[in-house]
Structure formats: structure tokens, C-alpha cells
Kinemage of the C-alpha trace (Angstrom):
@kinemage 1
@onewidth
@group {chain A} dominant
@subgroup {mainchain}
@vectorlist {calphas} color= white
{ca unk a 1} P -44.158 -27.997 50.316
{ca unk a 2} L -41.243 -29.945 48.822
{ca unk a 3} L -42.137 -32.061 46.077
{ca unk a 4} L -41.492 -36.321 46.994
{ca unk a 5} L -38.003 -37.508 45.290
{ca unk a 6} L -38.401 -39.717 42.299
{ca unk a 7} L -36.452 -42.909 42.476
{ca unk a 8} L -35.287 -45.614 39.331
{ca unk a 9} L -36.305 -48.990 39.808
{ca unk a 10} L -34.984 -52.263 39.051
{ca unk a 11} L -36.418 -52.505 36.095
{ca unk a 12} L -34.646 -48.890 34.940
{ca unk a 13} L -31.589 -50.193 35.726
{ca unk a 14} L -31.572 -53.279 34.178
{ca unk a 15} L -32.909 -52.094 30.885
{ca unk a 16} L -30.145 -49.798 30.806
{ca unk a 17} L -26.992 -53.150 31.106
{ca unk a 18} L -28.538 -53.001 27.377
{ca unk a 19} L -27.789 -49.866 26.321
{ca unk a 20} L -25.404 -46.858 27.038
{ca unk a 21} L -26.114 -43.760 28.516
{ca unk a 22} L -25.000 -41.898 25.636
{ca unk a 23} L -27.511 -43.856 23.459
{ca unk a 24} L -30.337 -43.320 25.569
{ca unk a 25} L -29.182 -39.500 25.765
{ca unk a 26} L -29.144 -39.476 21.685
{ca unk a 27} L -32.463 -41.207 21.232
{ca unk a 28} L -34.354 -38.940 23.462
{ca unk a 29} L -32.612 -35.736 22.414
{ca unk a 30} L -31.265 -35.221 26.234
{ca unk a 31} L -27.435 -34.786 27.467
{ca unk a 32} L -25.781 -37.998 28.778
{ca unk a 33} L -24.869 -36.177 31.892
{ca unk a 34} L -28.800 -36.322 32.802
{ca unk a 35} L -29.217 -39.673 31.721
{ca unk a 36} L -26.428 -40.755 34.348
{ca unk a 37} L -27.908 -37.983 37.371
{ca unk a 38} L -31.524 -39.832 36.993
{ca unk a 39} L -29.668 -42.904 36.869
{ca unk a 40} L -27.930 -42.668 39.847
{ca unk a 41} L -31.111 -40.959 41.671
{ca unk a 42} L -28.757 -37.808 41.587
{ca unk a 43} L -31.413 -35.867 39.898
{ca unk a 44} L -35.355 -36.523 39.022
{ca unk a 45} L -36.576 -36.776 35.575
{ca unk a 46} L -38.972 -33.916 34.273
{ca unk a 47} L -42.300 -35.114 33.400
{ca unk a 48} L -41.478 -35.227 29.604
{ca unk a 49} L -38.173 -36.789 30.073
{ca unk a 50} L -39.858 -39.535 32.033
{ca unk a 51} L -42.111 -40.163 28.934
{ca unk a 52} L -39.290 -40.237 26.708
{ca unk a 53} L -37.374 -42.661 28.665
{ca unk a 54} L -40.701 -45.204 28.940
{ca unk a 55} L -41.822 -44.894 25.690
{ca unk a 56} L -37.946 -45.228 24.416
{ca unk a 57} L -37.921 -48.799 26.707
{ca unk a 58} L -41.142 -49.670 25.575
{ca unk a 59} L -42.002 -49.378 29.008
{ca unk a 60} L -44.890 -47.505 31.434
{ca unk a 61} L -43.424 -44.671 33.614
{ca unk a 62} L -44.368 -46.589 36.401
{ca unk a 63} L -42.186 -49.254 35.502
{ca unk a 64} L -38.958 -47.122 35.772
{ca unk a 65} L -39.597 -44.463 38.368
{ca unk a 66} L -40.729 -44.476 42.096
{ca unk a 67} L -42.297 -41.744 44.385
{ca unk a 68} L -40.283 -41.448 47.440
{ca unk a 69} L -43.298 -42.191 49.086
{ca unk a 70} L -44.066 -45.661 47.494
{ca unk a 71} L -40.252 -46.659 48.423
{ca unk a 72} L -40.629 -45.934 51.804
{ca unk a 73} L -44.227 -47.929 51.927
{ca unk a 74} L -42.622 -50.798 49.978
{ca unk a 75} L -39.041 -50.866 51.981
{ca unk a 76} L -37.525 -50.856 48.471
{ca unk a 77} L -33.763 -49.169 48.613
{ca unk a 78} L -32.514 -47.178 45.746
{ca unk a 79} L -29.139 -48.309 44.520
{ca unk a 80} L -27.542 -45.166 43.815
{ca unk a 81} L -24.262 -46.755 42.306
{ca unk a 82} L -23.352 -45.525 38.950
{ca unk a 83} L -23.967 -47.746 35.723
């Protein structure tokens, strides 16, 4: 059984116009290169990486991230353009 895709939300992306990926990388001890594949919905955040990210924003996980099955329930598109 595949596991659902995990999607950024608005919120995600907007918090990031404030910052760079490389900054975000730095402050949660992860390589930019990941920071800009969950970004662009290229790749899904591990569980702990997903904490990171929230707690760095100030933010619940829920805030930044999406099941593939809530998006599809909520007709919410990812944008999977690059930052």
C-alpha cells in the first residue's frame, strides 16, 4: 500500500517569500536541495523534518503540509513552481 503524497500549502509557501532556502536548510540542519524538493512537492518531508520546518515557522505541521487525500477532498491544487 503506497503511502498518500504530502503536499505544501499556501501558507508554506508564503512563509518562505521571507526567507531563503538556504536559511531554512541552515536553521534546521538539512541540505538546501531538500528544502527546494519539499518545496516544489518534488519530494515529502520526513516526519522530523516536518517538525523542524513548523516549529522553525512558528507554525503547526498542519499549517504547511497536506495529505494527498485532503487536497483532493478540498479541490486545493499544489503549485509545484519553484521559489
Amino acid at each position: 500500500m503506497t503511502q498518500p503524497q504530502v503536499f505544501v500549502t499556501p501558507v508554506f509557501k508564503e512563509l518562505l517569500k521571507n526567507t531563503t532556502h538556504k536559511n531554512l536548510a541552515k536553521s534546521i540542519g538539512v541540505s538546501r536541495s531538500l528544502i527546494t524538493s519539499i518545496a516544489t512537492n518534488q519530494r515529502t518531508p520526513s516526519l522530523p523534518v516536518a517538525l523542524k520546518i513548523a516549529k522553525h515557522f512558528n507554525k503547526n505541521v498542519n499549517e504547511l503540509f497536506i495529505l494527498e487525500t485532503e487536497r483532493s477532498s478540498n479541490h486545493a491544487q499544489p503549485d509545484s513552481q519553484a521559489q
